[in-house]
Backbone as a ProteinNet text record, in pm:
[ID]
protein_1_A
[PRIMARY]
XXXXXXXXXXXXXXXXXXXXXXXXXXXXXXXXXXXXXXXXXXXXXXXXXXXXXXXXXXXXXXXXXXXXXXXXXXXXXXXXXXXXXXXXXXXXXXXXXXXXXXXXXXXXXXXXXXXXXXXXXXXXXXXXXXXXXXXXXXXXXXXXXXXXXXXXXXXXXXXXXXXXXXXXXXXXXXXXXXXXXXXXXXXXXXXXXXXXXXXXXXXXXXXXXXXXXXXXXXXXXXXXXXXXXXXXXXXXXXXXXXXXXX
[TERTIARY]
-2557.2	-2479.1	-2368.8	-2337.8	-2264.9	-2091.3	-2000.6	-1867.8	-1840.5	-1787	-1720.3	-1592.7	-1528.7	-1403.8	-1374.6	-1448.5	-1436.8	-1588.3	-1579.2	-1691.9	-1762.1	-1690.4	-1737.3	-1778.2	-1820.7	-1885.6	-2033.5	-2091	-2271.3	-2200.5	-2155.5	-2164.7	-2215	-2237.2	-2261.2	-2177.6	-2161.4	-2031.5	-1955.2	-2025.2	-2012.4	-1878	-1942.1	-1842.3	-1755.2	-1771.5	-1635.4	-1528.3	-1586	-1535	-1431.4	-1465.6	-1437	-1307.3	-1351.1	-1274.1	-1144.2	-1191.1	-1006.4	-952.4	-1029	-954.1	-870.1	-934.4	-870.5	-758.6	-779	-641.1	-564.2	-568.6	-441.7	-410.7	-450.3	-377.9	-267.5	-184.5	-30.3	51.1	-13.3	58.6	13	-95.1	-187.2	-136.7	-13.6	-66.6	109	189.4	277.1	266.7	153.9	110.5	44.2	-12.8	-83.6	41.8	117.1	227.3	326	324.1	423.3	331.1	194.8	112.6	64.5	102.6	33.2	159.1	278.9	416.7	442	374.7	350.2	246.6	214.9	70.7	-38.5	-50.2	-217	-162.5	-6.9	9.5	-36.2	-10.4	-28.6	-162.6	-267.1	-392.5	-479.4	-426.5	-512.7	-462	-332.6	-325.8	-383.4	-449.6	-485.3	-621.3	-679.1	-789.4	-828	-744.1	-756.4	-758.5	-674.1	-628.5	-755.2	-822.8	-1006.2	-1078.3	-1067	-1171.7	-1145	-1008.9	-986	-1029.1	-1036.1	-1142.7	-1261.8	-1264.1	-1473.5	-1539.1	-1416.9	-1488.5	-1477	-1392.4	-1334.4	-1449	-1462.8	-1322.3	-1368.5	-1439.9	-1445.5	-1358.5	-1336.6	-1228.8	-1279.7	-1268	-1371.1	-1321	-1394.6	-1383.7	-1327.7	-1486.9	-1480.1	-1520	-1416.6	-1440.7	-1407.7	-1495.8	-1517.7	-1478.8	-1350.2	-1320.8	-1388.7	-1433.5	-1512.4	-1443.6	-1475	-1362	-1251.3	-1177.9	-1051.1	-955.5	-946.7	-877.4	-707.5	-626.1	-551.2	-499.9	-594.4	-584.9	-512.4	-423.8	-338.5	-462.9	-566.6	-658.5	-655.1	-684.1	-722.7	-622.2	-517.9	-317.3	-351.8	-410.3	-350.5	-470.6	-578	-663.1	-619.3	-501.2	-444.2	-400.1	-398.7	-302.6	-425.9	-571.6	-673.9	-673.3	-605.3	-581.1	-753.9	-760.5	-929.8	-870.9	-1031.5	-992	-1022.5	-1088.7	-1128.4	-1144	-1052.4	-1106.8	-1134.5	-1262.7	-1263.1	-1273.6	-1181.6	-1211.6	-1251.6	-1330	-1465.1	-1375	-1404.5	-1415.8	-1452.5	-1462.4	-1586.9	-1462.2	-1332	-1197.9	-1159.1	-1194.9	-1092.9	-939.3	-865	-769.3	-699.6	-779.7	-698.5	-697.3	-812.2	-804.2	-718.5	-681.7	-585.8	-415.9	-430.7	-286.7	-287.7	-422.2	-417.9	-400.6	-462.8	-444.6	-301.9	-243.5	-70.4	-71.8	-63.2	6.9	1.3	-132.2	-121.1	-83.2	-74.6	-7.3	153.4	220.5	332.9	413.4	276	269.4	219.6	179.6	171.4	38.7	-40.4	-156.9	-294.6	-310.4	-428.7	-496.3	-449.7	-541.3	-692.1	-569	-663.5	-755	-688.9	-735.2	-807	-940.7	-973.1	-1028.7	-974	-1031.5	-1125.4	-1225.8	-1344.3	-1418.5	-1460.4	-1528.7	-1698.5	-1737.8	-1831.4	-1905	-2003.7	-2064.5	-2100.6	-1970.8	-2045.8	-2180.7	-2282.3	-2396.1	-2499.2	-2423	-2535.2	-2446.4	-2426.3	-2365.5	-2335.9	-2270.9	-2309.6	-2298.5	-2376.2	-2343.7	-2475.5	-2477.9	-2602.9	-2555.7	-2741.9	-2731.2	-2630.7	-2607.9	-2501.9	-2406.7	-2315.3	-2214.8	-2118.4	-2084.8	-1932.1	-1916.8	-1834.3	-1846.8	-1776.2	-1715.1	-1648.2	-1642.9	-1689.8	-1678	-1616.8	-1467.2	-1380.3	-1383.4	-1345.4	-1376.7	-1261.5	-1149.7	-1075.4	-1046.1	-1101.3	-1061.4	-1195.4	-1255.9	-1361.8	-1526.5	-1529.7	-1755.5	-1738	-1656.8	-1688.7	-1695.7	-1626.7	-1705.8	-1809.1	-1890.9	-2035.3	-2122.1	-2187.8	-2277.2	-2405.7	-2432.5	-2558.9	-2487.7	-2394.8	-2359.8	-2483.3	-2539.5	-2660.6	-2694.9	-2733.4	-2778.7	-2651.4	-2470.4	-2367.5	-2405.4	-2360.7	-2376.4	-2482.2	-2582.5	-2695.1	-2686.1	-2615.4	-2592	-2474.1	-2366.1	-2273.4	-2336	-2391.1	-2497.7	-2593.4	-2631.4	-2695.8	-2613.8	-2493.2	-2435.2	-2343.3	-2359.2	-2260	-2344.4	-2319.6	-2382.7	-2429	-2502.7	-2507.6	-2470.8	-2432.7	-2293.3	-2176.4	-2181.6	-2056.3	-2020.9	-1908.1	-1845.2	-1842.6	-1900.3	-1812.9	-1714.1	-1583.8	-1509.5	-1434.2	-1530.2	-1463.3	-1356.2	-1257.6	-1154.3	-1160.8	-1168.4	-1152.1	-1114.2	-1105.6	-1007.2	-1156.3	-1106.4	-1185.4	-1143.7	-1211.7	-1128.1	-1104.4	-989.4	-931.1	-1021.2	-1021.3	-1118.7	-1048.8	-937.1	-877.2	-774	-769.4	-589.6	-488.2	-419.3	-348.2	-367.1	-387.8	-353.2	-451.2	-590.7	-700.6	-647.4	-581.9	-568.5	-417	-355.6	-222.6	-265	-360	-405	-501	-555.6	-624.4	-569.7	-422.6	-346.7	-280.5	-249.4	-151.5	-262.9	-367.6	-469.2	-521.5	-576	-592.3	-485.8	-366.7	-251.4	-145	-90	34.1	1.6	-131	-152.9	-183.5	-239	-302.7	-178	-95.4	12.3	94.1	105.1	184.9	128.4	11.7	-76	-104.5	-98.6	-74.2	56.9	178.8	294.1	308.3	277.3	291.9	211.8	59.9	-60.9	-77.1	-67.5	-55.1	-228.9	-280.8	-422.6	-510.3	-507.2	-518.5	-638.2	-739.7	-925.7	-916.8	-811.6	-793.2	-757.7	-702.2	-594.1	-683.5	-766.9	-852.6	-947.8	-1026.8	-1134.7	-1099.4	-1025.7	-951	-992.4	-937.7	-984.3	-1115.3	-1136	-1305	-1394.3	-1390.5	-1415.5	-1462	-1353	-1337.6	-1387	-1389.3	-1455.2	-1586.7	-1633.7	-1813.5	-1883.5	-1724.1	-1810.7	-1842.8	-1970.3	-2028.9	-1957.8	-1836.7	-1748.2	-1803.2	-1739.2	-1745.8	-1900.7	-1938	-2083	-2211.1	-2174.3	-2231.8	-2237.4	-2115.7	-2114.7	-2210.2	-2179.9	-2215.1	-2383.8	-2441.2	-2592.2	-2645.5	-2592.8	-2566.1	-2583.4	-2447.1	-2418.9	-2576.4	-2552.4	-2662.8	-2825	-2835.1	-2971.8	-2941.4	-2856.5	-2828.7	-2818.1	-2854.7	-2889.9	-2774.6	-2672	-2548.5	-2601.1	-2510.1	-2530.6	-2411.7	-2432.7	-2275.6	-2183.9	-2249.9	-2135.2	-2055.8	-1926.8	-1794.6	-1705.9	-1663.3	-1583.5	-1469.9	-1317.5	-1184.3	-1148.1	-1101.3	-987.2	-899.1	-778.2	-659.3	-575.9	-485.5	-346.9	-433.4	-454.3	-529.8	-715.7	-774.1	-843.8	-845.2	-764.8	-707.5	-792.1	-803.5	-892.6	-954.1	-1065.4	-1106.6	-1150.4	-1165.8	-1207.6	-1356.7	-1427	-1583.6	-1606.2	-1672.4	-1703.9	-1852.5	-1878.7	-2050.7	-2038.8	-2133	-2145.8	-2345.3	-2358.8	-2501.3	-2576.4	-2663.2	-2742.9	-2712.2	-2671.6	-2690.1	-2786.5
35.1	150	102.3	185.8	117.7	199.2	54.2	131.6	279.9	361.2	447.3	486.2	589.5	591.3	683.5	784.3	937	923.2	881.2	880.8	991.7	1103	1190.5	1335.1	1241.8	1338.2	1266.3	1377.9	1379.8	1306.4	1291.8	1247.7	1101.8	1096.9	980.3	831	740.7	639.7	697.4	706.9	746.8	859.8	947.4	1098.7	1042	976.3	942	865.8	800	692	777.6	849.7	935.4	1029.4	1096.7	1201.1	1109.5	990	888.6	849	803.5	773.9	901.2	1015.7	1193.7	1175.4	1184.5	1184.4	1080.2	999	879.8	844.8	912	835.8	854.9	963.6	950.8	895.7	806	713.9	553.4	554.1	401.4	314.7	305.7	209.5	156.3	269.8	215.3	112.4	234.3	96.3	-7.4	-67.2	-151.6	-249.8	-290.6	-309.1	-338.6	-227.6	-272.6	-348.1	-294.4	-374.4	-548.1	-515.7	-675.9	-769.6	-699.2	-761.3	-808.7	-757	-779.1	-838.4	-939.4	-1029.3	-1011.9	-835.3	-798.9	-792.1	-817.6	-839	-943.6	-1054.7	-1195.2	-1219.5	-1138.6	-1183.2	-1146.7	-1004.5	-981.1	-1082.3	-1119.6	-1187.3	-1319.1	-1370.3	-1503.1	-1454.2	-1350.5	-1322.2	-1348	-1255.1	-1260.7	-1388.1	-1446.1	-1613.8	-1677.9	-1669.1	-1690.9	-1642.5	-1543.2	-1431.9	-1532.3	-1515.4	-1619.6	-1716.6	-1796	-1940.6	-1925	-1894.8	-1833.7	-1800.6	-1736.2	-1703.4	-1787.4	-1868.8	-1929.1	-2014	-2069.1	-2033	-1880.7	-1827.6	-1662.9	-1512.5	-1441.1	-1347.3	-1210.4	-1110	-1032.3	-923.4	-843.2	-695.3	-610	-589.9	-448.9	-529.3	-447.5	-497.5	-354	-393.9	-226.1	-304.8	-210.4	-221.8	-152.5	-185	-81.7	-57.7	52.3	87.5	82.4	136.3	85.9	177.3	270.9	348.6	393.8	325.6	387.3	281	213.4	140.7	-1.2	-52.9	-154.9	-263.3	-339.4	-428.5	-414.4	-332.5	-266.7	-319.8	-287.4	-285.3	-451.1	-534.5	-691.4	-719.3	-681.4	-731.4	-700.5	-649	-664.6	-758	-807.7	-954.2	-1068.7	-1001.9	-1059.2	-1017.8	-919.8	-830.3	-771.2	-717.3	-638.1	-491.3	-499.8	-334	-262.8	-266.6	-115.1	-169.6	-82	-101.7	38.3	31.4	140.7	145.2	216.6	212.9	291.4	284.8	373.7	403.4	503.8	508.7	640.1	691.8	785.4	877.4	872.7	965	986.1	1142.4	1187.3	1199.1	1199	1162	1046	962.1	813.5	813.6	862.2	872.6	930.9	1082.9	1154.5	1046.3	1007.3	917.1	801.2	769	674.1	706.7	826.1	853.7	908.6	946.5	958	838.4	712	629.2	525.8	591.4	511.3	576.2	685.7	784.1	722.3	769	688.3	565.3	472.8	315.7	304.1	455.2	446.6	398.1	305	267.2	341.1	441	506.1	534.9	475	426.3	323.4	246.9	106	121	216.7	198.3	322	368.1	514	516.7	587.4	570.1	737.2	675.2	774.6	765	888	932.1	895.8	797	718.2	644.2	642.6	612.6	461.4	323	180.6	183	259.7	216.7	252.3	336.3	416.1	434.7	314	337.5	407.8	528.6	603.9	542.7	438.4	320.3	257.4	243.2	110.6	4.1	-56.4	-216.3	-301.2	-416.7	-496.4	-457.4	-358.8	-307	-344.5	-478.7	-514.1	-694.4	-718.7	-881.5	-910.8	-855.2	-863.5	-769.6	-761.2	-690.1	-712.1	-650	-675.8	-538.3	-585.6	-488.9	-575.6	-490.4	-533.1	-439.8	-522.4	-431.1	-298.1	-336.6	-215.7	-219.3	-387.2	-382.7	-371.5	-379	-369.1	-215.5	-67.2	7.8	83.5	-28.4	4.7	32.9	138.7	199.1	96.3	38.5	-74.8	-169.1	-264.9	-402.2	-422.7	-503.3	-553.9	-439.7	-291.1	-234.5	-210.9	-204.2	-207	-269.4	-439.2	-572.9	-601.6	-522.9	-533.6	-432.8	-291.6	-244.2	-296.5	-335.7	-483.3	-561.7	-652.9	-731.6	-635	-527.5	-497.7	-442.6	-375.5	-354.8	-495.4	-600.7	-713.2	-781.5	-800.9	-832.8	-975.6	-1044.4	-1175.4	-1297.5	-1376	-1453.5	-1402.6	-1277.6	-1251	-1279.6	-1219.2	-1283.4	-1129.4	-1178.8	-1071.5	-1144.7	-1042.6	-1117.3	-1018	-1043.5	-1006.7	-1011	-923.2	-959	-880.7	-971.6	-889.4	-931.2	-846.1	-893.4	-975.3	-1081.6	-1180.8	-1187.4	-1265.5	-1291.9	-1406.6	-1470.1	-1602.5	-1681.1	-1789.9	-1845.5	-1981.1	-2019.6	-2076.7	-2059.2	-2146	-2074.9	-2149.9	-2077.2	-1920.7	-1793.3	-1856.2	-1762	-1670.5	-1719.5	-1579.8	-1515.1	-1528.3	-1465.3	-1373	-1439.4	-1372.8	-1211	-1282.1	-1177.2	-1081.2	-1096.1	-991.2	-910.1	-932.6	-845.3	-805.5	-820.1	-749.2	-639	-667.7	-614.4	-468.3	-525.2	-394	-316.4	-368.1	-319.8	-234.9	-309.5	-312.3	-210.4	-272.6	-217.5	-37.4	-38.8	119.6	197.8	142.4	208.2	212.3	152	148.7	289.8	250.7	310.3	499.6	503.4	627.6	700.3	646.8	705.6	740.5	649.2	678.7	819.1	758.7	809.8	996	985.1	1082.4	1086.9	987.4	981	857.7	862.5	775.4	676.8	751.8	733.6	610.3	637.2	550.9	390.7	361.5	229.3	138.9	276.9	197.7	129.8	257.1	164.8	61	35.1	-53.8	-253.9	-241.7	-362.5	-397	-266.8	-271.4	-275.2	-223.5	-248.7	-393.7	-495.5	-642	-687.6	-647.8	-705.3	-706.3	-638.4	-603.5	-675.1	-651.2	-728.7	-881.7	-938.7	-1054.7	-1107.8	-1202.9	-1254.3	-1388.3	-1489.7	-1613.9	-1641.4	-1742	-1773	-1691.7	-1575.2	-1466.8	-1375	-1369.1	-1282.2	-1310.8	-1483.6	-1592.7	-1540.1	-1514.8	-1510.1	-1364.2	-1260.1	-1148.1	-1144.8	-1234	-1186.6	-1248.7	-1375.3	-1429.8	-1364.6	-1305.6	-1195.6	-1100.7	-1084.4	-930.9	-1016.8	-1104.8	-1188.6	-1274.7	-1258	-1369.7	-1525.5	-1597.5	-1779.1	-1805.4	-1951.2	-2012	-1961.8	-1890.7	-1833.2	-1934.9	-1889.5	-1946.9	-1831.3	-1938.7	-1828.8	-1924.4	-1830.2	-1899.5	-1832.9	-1900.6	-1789.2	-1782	-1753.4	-1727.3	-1661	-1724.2	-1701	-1670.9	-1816.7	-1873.5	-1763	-1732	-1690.1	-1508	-1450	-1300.2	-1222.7	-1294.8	-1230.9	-1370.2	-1323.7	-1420.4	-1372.9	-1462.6	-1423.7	-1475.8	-1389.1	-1461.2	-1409.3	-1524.2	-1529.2	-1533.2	-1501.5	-1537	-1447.3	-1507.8	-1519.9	-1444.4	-1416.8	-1360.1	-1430.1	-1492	-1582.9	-1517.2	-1650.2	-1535.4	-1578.2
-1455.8	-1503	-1597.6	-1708.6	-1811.9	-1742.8	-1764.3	-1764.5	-1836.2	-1771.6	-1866.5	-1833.2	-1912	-1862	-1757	-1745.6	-1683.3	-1573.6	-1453.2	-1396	-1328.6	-1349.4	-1253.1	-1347.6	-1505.2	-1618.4	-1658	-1676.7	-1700.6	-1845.4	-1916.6	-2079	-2127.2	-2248.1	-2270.6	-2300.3	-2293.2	-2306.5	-2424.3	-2549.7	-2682.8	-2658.1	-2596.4	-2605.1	-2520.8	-2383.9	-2312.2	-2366.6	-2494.5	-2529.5	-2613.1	-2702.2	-2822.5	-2781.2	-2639	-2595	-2530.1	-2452.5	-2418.4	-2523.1	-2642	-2743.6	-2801.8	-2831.9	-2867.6	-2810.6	-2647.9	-2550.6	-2574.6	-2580	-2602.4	-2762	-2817.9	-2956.9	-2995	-2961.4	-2964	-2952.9	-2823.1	-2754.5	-2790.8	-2877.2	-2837.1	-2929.9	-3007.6	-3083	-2944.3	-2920.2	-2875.2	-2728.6	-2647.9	-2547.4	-2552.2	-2693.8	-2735.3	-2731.3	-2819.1	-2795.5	-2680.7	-2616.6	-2497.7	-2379.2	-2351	-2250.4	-2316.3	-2407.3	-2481.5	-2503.1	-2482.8	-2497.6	-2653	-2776.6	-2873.3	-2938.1	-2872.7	-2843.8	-2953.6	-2968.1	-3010.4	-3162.3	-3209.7	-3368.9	-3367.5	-3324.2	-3334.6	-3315.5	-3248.3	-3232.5	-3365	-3394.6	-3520	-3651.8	-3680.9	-3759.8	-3763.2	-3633.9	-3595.6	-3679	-3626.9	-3679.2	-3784.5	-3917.5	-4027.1	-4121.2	-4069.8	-4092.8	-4028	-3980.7	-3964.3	-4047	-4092	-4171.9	-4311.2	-4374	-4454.4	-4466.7	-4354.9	-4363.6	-4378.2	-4327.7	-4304.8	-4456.5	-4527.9	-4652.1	-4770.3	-4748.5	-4848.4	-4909.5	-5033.3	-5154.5	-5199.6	-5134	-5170.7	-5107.1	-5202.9	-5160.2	-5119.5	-5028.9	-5003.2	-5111.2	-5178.4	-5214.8	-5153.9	-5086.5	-4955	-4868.8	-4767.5	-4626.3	-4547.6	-4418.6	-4297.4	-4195.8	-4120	-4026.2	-3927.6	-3844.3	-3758.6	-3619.1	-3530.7	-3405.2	-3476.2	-3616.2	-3682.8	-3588.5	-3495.1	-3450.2	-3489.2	-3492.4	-3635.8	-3722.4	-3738.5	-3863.5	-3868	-3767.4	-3781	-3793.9	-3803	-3792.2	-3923.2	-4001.9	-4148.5	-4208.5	-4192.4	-4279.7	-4278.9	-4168.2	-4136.8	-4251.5	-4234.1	-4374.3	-4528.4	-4516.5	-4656.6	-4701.4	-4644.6	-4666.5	-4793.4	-4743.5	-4845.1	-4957.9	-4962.4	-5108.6	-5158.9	-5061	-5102.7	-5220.3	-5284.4	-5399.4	-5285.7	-5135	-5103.1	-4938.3	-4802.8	-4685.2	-4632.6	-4560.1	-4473.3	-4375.5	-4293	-4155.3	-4124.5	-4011	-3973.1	-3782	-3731.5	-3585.7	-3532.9	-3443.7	-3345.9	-3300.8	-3286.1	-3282.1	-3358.4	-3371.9	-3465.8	-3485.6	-3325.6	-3301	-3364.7	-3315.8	-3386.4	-3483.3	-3578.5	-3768.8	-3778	-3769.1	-3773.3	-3806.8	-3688.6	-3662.7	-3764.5	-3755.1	-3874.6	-4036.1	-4083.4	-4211.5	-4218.1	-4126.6	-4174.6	-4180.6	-4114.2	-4136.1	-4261.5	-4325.8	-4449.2	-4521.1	-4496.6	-4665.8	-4657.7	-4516.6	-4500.8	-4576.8	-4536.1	-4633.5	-4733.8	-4790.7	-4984.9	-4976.8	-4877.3	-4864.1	-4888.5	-4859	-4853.1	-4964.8	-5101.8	-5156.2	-5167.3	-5089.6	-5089.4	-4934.4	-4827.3	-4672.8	-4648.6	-4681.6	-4616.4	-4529	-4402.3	-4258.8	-4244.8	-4207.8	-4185.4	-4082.1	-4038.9	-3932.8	-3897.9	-3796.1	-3809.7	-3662.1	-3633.1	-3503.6	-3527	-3474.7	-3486.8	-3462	-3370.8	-3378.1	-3470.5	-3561.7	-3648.9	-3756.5	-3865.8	-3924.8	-4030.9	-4111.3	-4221.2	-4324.3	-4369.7	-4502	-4551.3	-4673.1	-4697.3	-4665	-4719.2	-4662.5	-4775.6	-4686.8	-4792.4	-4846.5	-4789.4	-4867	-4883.2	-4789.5	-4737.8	-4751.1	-4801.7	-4825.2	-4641.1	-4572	-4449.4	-4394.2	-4230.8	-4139.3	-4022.8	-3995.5	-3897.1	-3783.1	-3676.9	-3499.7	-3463.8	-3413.7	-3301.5	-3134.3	-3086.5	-2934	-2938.8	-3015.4	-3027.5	-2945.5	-2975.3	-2935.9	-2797.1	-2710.7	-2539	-2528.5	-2622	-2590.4	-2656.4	-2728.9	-2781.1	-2659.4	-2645.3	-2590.8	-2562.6	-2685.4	-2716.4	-2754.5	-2736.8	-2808.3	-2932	-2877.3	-2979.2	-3042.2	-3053.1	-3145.9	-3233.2	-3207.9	-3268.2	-3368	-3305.6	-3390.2	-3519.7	-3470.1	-3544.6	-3687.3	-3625.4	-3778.2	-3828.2	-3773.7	-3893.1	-3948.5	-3872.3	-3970.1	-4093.7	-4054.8	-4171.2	-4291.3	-4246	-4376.5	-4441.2	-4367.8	-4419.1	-4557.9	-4638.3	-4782.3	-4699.6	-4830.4	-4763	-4820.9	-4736.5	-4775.2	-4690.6	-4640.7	-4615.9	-4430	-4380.8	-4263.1	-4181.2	-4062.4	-3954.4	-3870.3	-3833.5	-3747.9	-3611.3	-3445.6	-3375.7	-3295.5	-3273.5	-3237.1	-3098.2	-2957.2	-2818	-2716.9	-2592	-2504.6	-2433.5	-2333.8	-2248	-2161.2	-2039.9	-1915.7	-1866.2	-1859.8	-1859.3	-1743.6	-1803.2	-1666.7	-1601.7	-1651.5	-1540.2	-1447.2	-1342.7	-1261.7	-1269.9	-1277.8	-1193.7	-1260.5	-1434.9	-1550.1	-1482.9	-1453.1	-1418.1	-1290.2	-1207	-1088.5	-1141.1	-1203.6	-1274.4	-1323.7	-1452	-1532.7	-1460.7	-1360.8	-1296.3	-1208.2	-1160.1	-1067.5	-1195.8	-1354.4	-1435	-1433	-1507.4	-1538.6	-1428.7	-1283.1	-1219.2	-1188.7	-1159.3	-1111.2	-1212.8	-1276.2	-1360.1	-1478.3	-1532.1	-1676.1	-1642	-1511.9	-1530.2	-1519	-1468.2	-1378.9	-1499.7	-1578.3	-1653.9	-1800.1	-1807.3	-1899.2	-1845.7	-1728.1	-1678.6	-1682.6	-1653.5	-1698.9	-1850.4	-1935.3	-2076.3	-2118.5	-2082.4	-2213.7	-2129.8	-1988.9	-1855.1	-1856.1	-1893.1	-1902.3	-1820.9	-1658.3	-1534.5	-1601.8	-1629.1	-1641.9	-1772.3	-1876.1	-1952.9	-1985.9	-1887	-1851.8	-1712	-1653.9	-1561.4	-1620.2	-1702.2	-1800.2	-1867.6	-1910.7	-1945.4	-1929.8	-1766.9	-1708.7	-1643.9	-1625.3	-1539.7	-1699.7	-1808.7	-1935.9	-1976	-1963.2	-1985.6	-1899.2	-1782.7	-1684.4	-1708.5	-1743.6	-1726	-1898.5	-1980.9	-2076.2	-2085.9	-2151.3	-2200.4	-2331.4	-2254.9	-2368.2	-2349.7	-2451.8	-2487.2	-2517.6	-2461.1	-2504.1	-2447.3	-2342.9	-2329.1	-2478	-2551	-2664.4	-2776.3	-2789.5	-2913.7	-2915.4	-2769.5	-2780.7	-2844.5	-2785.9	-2853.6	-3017.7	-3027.5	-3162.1	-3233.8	-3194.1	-3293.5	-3297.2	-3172.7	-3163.3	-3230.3	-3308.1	-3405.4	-3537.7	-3563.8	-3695.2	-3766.9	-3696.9	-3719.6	-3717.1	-3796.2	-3781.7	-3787.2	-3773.5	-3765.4	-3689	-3577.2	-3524.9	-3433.4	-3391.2	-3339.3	-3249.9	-3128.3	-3029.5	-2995.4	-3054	-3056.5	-2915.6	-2839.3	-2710.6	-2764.7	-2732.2	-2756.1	-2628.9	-2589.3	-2498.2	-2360.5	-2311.3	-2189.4	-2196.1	-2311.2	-2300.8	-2287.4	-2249.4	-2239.1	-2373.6	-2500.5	-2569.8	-2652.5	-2724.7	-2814.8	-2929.4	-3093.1	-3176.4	-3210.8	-3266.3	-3247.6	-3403.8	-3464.6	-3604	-3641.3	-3783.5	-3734.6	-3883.5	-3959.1	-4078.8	-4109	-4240.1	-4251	-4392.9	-4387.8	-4480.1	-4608.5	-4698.9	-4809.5	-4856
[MASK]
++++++++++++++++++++++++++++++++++++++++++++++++++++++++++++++++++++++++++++++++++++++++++++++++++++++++++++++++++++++++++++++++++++++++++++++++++++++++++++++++++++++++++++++++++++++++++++++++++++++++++++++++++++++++++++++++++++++++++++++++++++++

């Protein structure tokens, strides 16, 4: 049975997924933030500063953020100075929040966030010299059928780069992080978002997903090479890279 967030609905992960994201986006980029203690700036920028390597000495164009939910993954890939990003995600909520926030930052030229199912993507093949996901493939419905349409719209030559949470595998840090995690985070995530089902899925989410070299096999069955899996901050998330023949 696949995690979802709302267990006691006939729906599909997709819509459960769609409808917690609806409900919490008011609140999400702030508990991203306060539950991560700042952390998840520093992770995506670790990211990007990978994506950078990975491509070098080449500079991407276009690049798709996918799961972009309101966009901060997107804003940190500016830093590559692309002509065009789009972020794609399955809430309309979070776009919403997100397209203010680039008009805000004068951005939304360069950042258009659009409405879009990771597993079915609305795009041709090869469209994107880079494809970035943060905090997003654990709630793909199909991982591998996700992964598999990134790989197909990633040009070739070009880089995907995931960015997600993991579960620490040594101690104390893992026994630490699993009482913040069931305990702290929901509790905390329920006062804010007033959305219980959200903050649970959450850890039972990470839990159930196939990170590290569980992921690497994944990815590479969806037509990735070269792929690579970074942890970061005792393992709590990791970045996984993986490139497409050109």
């Amino acid at each position: 049975m696949p995690v979802v967030p709302y267990k006691d609905r006939d729906s599909s992960k997709r819509q459960q997924v769609a409808e917690m994201f609806d409900s919490i986006s008011p609140k999400y980029d702030l508990l991203n933030h306060v539950l991560s203690g700042g952390i998840d700036i520093l992770w995506r920028k670790r990211a990007i500063r990978e994506l950078r390597k990975a491509l070098a000495p080449k500079t991407p164009k276009r690049i798709l953020d996918i799961a972009t939910g309101t966009g901060d993954f997107a804003i940190e890939a500016l830093a590559l100075k692309p002509d065009t990003i789009v972020g794609m995600d399955i809430s309309e909520g979070m776009l919403a929040v997100g397209r203010e926030k680039m008009k805000k930052r004068g951005i939304d030229n360069i950042i258009e966030m659009r409405s879009g199912d990771s597993e079915g993507l609305p795009l041709p093949d090869n469209d994107f010299d880079a494809v970035i996901v943060a905090f997003g493939v654990r709630n793909f419905e199909n991982l591998l059928k996700g992964l598999t349409d990134m790989h197909r719209v990633t040009r070739p030559g070009g880089v995907c780069v995931v960015l997600e949470f993991s579960n620490p595998r040594q101690a104390p840090f893992k026994q630490l992080y699993g009482f913040y995690s069931r305990t702290i985070l929901p509790l905390i995530g329920r006062v804010v978002s007033k959305d219980a089902s959200a903050y649970t899925y959450l850890p039972e989410s990470v839990q159930a997903f196939p990170d590290g070299p569980d992921f690497l096999r994944i990815y590479q069955a969806a037509g990735f090479t070269n792929t690579k899996w970074i942890p970061l901050t005792f393992g709590i998330a990791s970045i996984y890279i993986g490139h497409k023949r050109a």
